[in-house]
Backbone as a ProteinNet text record, in pm:
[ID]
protein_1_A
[PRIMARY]
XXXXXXXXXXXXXXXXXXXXXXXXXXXXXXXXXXXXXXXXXXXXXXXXXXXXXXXXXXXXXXXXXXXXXXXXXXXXXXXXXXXXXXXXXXXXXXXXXXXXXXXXXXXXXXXXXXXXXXXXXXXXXXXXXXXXXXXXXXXXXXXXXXXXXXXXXXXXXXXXXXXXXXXXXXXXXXXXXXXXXXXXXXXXXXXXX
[TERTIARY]
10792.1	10756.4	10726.9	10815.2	10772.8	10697.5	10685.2	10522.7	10392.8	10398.1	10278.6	10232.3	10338	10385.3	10281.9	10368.9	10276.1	10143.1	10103.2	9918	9856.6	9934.8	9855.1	9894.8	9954.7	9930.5	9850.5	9849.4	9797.1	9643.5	9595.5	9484.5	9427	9517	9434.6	9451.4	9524.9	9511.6	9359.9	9321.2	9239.9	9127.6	9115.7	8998	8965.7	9042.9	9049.2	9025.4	9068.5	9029.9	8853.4	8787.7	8699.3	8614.4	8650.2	8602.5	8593.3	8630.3	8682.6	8555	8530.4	8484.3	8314.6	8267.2	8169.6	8125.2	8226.3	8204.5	8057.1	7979.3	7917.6	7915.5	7970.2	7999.8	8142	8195.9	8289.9	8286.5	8476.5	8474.1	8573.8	8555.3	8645.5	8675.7	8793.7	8843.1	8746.4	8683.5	8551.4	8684.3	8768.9	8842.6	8772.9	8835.9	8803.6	8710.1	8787	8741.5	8611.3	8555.8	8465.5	8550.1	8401.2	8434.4	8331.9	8327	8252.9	8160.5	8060.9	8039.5	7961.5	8010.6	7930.3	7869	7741.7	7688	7709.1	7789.7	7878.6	7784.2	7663.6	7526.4	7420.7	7430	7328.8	7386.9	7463.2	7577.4	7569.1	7439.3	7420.5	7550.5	7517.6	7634.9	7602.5	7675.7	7674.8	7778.3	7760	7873	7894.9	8010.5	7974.5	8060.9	8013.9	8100.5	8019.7	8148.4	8136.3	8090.2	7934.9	7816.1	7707.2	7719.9	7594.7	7624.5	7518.8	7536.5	7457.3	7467.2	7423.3	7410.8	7291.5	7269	7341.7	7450.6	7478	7334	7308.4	7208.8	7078.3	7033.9	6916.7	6876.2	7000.6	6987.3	6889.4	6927	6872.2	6702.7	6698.7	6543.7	6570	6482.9	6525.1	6570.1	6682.4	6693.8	6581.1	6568.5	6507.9	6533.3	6499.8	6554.8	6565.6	6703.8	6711.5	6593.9	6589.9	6443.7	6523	6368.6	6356.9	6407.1	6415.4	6462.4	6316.7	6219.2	6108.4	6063.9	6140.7	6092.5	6206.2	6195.6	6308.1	6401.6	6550.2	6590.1	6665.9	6626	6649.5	6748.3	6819.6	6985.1	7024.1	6943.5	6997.8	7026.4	6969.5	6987.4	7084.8	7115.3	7198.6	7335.8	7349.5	7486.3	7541.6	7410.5	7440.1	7473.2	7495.8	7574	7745	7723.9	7841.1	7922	7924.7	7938.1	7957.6	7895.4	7901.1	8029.5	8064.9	8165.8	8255.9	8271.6	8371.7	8442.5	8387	8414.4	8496.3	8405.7	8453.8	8598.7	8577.9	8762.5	8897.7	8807.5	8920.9	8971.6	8894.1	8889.2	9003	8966.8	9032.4	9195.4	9216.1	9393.1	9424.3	9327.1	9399.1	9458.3	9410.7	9430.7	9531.7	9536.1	9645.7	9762.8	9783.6	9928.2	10002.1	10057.2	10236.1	10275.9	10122.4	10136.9	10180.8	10204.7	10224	10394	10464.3	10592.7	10673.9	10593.8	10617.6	10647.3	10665.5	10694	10576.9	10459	10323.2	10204.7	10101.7	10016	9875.1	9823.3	9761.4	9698.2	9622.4	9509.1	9592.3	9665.2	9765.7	9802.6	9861.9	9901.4	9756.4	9693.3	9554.2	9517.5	9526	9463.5	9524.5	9638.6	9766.1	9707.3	9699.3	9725.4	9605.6	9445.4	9358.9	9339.4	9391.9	9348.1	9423.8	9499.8	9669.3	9570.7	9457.5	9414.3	9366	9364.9	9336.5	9203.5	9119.6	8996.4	8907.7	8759	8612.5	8631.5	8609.4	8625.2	8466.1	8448.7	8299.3	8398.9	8409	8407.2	8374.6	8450.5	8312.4	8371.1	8515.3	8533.3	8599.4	8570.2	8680.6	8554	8577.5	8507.9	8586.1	8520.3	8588.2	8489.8	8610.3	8482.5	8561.7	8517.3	8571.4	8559.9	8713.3	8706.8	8731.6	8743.4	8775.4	8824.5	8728.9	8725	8885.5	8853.9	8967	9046	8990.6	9116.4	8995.5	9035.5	8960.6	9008.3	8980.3	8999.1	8973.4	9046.8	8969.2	9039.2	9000.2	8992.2	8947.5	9021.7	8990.9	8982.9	8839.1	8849.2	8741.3	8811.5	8741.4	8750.2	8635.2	8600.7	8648.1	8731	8762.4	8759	8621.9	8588	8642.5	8717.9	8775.3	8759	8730.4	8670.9	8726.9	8658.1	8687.2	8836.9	8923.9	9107	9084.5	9220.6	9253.6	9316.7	9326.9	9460.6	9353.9	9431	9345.3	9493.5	9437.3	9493	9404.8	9523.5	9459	9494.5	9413	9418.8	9314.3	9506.4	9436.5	9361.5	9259.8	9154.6	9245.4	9265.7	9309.3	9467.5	9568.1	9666.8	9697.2	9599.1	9605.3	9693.6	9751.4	9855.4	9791	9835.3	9760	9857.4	9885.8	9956.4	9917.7	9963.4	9900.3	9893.5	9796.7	9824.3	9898.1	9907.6	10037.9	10188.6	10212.1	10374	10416	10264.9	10242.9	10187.9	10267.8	10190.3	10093.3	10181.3	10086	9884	9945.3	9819.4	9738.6	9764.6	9707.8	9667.8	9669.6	9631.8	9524.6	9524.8	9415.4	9310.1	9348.2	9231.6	9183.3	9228.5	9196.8	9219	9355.5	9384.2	9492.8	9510.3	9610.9	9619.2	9791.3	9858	9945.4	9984.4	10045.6	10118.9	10263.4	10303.2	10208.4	10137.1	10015.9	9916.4	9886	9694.5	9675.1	9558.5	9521.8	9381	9374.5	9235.5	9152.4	9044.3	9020.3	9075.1	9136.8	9193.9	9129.1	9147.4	9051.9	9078.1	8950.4	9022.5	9056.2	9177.4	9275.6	9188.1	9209	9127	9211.1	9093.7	9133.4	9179.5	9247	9317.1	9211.4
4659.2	4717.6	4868.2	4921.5	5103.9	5109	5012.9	4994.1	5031.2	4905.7	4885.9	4996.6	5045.7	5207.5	5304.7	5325	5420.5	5417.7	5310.5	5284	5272.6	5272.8	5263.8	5432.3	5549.1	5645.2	5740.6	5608.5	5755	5686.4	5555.5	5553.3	5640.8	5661.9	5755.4	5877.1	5929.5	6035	6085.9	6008.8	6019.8	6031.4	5906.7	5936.6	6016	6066.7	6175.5	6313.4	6319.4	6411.7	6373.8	6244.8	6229.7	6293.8	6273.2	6348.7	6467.1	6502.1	6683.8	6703.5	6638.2	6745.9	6684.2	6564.8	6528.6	6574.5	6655.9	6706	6814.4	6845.5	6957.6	7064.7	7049.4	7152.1	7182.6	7307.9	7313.7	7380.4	7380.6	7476.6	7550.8	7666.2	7755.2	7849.5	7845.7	7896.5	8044.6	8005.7	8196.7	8268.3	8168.7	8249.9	8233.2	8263.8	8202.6	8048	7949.7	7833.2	7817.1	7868.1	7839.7	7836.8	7748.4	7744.2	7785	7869.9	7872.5	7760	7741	7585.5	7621.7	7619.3	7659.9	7542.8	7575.4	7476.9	7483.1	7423.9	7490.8	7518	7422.1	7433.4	7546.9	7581.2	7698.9	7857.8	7844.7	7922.2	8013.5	7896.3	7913.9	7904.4	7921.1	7985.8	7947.3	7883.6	7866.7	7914.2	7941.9	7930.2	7807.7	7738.1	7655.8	7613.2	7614.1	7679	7516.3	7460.2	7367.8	7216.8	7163.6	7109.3	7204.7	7268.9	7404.9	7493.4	7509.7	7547.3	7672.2	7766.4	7943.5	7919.6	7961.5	8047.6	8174	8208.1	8385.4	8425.7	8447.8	8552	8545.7	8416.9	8390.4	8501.9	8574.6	8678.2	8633.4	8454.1	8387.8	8320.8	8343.9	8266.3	8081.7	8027.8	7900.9	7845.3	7772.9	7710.9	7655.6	7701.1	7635.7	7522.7	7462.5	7295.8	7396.5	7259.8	7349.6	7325.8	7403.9	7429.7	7251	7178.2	7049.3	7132.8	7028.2	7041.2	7126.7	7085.2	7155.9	7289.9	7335	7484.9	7557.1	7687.7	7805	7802.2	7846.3	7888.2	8038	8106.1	8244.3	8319.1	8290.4	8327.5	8460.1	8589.4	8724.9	8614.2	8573.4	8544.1	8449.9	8360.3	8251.7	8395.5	8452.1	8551.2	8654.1	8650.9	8774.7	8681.7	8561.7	8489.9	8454.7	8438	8408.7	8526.2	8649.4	8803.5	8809.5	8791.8	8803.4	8741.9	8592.4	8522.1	8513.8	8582.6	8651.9	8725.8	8866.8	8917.3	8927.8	8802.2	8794	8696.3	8649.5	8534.8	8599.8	8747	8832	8949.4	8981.2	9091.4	8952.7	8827.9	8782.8	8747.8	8729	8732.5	8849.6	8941.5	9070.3	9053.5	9054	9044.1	8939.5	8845.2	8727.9	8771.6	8886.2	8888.4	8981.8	8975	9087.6	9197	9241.2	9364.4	9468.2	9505.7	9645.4	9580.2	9546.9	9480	9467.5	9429.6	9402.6	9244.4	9213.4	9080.6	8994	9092.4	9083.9	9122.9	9052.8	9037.1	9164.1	9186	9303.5	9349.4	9217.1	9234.9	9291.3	9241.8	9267.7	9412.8	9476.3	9553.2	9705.4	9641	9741.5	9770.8	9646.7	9651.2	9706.8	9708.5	9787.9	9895.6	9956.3	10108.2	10179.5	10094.3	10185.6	10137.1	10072.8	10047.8	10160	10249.9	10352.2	10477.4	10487.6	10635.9	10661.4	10779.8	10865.3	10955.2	10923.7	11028.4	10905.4	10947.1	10885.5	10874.3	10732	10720.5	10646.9	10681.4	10566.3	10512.6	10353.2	10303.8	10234.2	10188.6	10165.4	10029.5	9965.9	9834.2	9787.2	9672.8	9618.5	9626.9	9620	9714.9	9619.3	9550.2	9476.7	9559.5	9645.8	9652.6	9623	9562.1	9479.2	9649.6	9689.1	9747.2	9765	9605.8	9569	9398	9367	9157.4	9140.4	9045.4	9003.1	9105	9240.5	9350	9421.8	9393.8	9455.6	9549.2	9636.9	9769.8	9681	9641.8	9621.3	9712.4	9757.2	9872.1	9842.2	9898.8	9882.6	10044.9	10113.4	10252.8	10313.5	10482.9	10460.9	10665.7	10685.2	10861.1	10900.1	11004.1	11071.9	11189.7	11255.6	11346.3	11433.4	11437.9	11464	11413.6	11309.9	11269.4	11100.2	11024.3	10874.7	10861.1	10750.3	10725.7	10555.5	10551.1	10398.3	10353.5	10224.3	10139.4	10055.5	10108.9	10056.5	9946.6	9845	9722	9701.7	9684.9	9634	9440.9	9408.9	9234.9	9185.4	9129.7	9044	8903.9	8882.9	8804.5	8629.7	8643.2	8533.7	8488.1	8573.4	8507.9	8538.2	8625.6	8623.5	8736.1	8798.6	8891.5	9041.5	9044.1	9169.1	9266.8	9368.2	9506.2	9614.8	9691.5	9814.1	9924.3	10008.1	10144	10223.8	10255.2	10352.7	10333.9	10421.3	10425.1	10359.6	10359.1	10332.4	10406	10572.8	10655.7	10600	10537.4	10480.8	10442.8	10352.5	10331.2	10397.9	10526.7	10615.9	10682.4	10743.2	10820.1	10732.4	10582.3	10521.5	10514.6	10482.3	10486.2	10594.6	10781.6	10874	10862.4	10820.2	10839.2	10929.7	10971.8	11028.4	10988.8	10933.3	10838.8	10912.7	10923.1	10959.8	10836.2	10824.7	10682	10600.7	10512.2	10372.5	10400.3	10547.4	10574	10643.4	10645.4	10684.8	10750.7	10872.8	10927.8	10964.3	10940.5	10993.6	11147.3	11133.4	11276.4	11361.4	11516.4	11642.5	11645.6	11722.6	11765.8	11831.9	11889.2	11996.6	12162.9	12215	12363.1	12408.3	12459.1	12534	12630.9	12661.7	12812.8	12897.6
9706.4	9833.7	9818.4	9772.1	9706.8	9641.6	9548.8	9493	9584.9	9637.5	9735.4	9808.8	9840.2	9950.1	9891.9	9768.9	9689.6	9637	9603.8	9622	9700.3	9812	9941.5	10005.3	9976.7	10008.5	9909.5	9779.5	9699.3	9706.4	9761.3	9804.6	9911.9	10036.9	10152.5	10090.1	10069.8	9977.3	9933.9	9836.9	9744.6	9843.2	9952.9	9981.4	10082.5	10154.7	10262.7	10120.7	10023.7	9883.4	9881.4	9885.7	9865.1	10001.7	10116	10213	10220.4	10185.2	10176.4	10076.1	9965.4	9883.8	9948.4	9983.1	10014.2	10154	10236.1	10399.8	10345.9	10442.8	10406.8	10505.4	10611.1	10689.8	10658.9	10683.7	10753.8	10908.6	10912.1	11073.1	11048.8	11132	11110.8	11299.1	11345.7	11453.1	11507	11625.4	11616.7	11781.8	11779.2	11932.3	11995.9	12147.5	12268	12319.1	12262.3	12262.6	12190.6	12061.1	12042.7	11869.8	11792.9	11658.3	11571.3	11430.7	11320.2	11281.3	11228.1	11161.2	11089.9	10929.1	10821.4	10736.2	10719.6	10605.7	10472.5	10361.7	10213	10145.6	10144.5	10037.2	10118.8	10198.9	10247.4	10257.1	10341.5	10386.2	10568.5	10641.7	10722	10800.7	10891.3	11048.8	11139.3	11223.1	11398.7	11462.1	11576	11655.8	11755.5	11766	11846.8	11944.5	12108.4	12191.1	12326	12329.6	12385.4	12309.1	12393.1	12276.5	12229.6	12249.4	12230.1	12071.2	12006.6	11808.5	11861.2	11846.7	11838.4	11702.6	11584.5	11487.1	11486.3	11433.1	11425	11414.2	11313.3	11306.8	11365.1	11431.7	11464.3	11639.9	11686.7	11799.9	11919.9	11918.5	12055.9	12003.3	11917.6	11821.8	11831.6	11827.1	11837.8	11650	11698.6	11556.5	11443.8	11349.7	11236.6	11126	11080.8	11014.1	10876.9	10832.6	10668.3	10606.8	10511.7	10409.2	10287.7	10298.2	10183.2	10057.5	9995.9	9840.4	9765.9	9830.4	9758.7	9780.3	9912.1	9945	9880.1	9905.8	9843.9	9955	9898.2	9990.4	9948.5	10113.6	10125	10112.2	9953.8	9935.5	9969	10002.6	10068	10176	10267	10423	10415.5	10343.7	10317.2	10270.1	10127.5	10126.3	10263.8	10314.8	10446.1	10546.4	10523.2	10672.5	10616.6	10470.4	10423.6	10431.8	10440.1	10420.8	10567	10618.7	10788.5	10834.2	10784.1	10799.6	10766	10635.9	10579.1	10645.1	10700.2	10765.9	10921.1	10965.8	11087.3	11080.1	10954.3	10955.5	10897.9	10874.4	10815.7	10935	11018.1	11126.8	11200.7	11222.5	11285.5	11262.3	11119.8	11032.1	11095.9	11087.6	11117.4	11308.4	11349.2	11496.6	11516.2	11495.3	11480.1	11436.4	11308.8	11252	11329.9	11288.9	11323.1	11288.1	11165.6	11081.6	11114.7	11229.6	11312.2	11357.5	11253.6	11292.1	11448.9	11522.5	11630.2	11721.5	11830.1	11833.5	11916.3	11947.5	11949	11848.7	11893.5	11769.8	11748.7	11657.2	11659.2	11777.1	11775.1	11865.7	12051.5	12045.7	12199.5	12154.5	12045.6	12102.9	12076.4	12000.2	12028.2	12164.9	12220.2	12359.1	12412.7	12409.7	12530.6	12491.4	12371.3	12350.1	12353.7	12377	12436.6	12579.1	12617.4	12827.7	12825.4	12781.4	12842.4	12808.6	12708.7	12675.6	12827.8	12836.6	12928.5	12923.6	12824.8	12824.6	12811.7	12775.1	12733	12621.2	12554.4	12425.7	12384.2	12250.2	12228.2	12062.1	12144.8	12063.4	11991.7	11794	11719	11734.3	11729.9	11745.1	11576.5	11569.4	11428.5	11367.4	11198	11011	10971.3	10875.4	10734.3	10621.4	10531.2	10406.6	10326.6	10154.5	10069.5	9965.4	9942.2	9866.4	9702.2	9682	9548.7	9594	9440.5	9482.2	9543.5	9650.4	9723.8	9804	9844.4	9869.3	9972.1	10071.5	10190.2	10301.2	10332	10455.9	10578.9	10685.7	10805.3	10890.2	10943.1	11109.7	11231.6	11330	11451	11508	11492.3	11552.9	11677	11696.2	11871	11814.8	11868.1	11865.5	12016.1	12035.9	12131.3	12168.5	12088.9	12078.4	11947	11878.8	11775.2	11630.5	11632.4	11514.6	11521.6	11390.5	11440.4	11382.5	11460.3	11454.2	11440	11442.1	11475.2	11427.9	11437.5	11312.9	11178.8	11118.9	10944.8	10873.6	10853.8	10806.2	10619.2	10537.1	10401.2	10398	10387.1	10367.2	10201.7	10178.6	10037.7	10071.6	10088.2	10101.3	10036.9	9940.5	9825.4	9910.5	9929.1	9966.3	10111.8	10183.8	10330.6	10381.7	10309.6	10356.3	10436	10556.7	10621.2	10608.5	10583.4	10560.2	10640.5	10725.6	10833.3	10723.5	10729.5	10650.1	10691.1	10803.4	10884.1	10787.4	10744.7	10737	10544.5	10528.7	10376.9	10254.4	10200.4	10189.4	10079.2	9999.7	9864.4	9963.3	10061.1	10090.1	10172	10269.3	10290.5	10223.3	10096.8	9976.6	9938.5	9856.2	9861.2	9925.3	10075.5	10143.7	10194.9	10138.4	10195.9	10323.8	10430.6	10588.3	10552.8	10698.3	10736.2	10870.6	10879.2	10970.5	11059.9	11184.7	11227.9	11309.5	11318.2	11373.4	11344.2	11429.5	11397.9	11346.8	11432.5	11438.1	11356.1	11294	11161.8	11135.7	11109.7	11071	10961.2	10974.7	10754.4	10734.9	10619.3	10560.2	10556.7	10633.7	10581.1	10431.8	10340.2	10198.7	10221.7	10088	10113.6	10080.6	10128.3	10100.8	9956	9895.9	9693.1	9750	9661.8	9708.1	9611.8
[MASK]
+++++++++++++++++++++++++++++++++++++++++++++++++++++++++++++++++++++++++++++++++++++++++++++++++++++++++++++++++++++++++++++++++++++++++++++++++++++++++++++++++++++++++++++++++++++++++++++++++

């Protein structure tokens, strides 16, 4: 009977393994009830929000059919959606975690803490830049006349871990900030004597 058990889980197993690698989309969470939907062999993008598929990049153009086996396909435009998506699933770890050790999540307490500013701000909004394979800067910053601030987050891409730069000198020195409590600005250089 444990026999049987076991060939019969390490059959679904296998083939839910076989699904996986034969799927050619995936999906990935885009927030607010909508989802990612990537093609693995292109590296096209949708968004898809309800029954309705948005092209990211297509900026309201009508959809185009994938290119046959016999035409080219346009791998800048194909890496710049994958890069795009990258991006946006990493801006999003960031907003989701706890990094700012609190018992709310980034994105909540960003929000609290610019609805409370009190002046005109122009802001630039969340930055993912990859500053070494797997090791990325993402930010959330806003000019208040003074120069650009904000909260700067380092995320290892590979094991997911988001880290705040605030309160981390090792990593303020790296990333050239200077932190005060949360908020964080690029470092003046120091004047030569």
């Amino acid at each position: 009977m444990i026999a049987i058990a076991a060939i019969f889980s390490a059959a679904i197993i296998g083939a839910f393994a076989l699904f996986l690698q034969s799927n050619r989309y995936d999906l990935a969470e885009a927030g607010a009830g909508a989802v990612y939907k990537i093609d693995r062999k292109t590296g096209r993008t949708w968004m898809v929000v309800g029954n309705k598929e948005v092209d990211v990049l297509a900026s309201g153009q009508q959809d185009t059919p994938v290119p046959d086996a016999g035409q080219g396909l346009d791998l800048g435009k194909a890496a710049f959606r994958v890069n795009y998506f990258v991006k946006a699933t990493l801006i999003d770890l960031v907003k989701k975690s706890h990094a700012l050790g609190r018992d709310f999540t980034v994105e909540t307490f960003i929000g609290s803490k610019v609805s409370k500013l009190n002046r005109p701000i122009e802001l630039k909004g969340w930055e993912a830049q990859e500053k070494a394979p797997a090791s990325w800067l993402v930010s959330y910053t806003y000019d208040m006349g003074s120069g650009l601030q904000g909260y700067y987050f380092e995320v290892d891409a590979k094991a997911g871990n988001v880290r705040a730069v605030s309160g981390d000198p090792e990593l303020e020195t790296k990333y050239g900030l200077h932190c005060t409590e949360l908020l964080c600005q690029t470092a003046k250089p120091e004047a030569k004597a």
